[in-house]
C-alpha positions as CSV (number, residue, x, y, z in Angstrom):
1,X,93.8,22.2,-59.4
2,X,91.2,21.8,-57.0
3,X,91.0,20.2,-53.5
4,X,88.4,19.3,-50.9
5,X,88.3,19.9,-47.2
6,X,85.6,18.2,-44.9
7,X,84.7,19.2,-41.5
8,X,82.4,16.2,-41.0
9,X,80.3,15.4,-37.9
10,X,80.3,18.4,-35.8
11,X,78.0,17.7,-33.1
12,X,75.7,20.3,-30.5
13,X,72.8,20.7,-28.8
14,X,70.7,23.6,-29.9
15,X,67.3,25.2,-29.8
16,X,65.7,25.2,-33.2
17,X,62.4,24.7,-34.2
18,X,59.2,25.7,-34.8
19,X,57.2,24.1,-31.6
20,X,57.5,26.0,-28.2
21,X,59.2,23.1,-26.6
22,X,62.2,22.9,-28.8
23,X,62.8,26.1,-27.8
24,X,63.1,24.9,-24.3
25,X,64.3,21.7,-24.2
26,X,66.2,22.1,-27.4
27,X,67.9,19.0,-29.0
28,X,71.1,17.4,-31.0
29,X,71.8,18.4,-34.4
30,X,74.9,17.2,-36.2
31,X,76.8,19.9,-38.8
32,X,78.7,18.5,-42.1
33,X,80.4,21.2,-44.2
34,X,82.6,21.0,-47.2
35,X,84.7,23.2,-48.7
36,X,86.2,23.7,-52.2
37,X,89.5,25.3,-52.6
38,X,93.2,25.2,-52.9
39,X,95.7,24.3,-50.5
40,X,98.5,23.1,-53.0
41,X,100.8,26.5,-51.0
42,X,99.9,24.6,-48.2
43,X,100.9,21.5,-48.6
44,X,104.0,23.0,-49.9
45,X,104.8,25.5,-46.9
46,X,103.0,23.5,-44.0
47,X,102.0,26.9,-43.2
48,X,97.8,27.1,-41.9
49,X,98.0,30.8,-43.3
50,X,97.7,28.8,-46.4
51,X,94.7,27.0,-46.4
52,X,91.4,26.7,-44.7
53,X,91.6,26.7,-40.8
54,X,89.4,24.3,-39.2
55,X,89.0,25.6,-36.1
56,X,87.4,28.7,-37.4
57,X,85.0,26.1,-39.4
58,X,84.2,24.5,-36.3
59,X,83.8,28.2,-34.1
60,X,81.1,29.2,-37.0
61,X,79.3,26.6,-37.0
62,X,79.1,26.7,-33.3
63,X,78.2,30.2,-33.0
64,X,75.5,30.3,-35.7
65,X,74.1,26.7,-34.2
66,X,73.9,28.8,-31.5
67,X,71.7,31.6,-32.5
68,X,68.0,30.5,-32.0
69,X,66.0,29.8,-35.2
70,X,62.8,28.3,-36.1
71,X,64.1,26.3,-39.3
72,X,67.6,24.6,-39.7
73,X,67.4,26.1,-43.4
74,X,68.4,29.9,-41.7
75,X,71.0,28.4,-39.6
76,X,72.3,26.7,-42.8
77,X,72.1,30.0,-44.8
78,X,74.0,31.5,-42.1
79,X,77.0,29.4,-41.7
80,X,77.7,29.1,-45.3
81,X,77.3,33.3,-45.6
82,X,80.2,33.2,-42.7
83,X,82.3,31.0,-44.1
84,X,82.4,32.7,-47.6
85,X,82.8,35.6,-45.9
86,X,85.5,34.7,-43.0
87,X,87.4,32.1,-45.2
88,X,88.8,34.0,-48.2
89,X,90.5,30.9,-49.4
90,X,87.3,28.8,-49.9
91,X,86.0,29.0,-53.5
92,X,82.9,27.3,-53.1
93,X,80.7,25.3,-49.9
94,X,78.4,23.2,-48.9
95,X,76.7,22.5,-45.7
96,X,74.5,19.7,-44.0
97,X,72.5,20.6,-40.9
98,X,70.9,17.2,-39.6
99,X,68.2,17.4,-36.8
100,X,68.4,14.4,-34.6
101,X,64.9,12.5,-33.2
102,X,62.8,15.5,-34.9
103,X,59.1,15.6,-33.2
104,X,57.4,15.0,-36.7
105,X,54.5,12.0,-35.5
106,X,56.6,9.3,-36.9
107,X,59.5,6.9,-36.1
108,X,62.4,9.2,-38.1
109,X,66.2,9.3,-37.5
110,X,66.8,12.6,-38.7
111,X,65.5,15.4,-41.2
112,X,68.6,17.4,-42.9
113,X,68.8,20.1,-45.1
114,X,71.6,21.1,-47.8
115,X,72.9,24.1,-49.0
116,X,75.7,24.4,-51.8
117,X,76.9,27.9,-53.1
């Protein structure tokens, strides 16, 4: 049996990028992350023990959001390493950084980046 968990729209300002003043000014980024697993225990036991907790989703992506990179692809790398590592219940991930307004010369919403282990 498998089941999904989404942690969707997490939302922070950070300073990523690869020009001098994103580094300063910084800017919004929005974090998406889903997890496979199985939380049929859980829904049994309505016990957290027994399936992913969210709030430690939301605390690694905040802390590794906040950890200064020039591309979103680390910061992606490093959130999904965490959460395989910190969440022993998750059996597989994904996760979606998405830069906000990114100074690229054109009229663009966002620039994202995916990464599914």
């Amino acid at each position: 049996m498998g089941h999904k968990i989404l942690v969707s729209g997490i939302k922070l300002y950070a300073y990523h990028g690869c020009l001098p003043q994103e580094a300063e000014i910084g800017g919004n980024y929005i974090v998406d992350v889903g997890l496979d697993t199985d939380f049929s225990k859980a829904s049994l036991s309505d016990k957290l023990e027994d399936t992913v907790d969210y709030v430690l989703i939301n605390k690694i992506v905040k802390e590794e959001m906040a950890i200064r990179a020039k591309l979103i692809e680390v910061v992606g790398q490093r959130i999904i390493s965490r959460i395989k590592k910190e969440a022993p219940l998750v059996r597989s991930a994904w996760v979606k950084v998405t830069k906000l307004s990114p100074p690229i010369n054109g009229d663009v919403d966002s620039v994202s980046i995916i990464i599914e282990e």
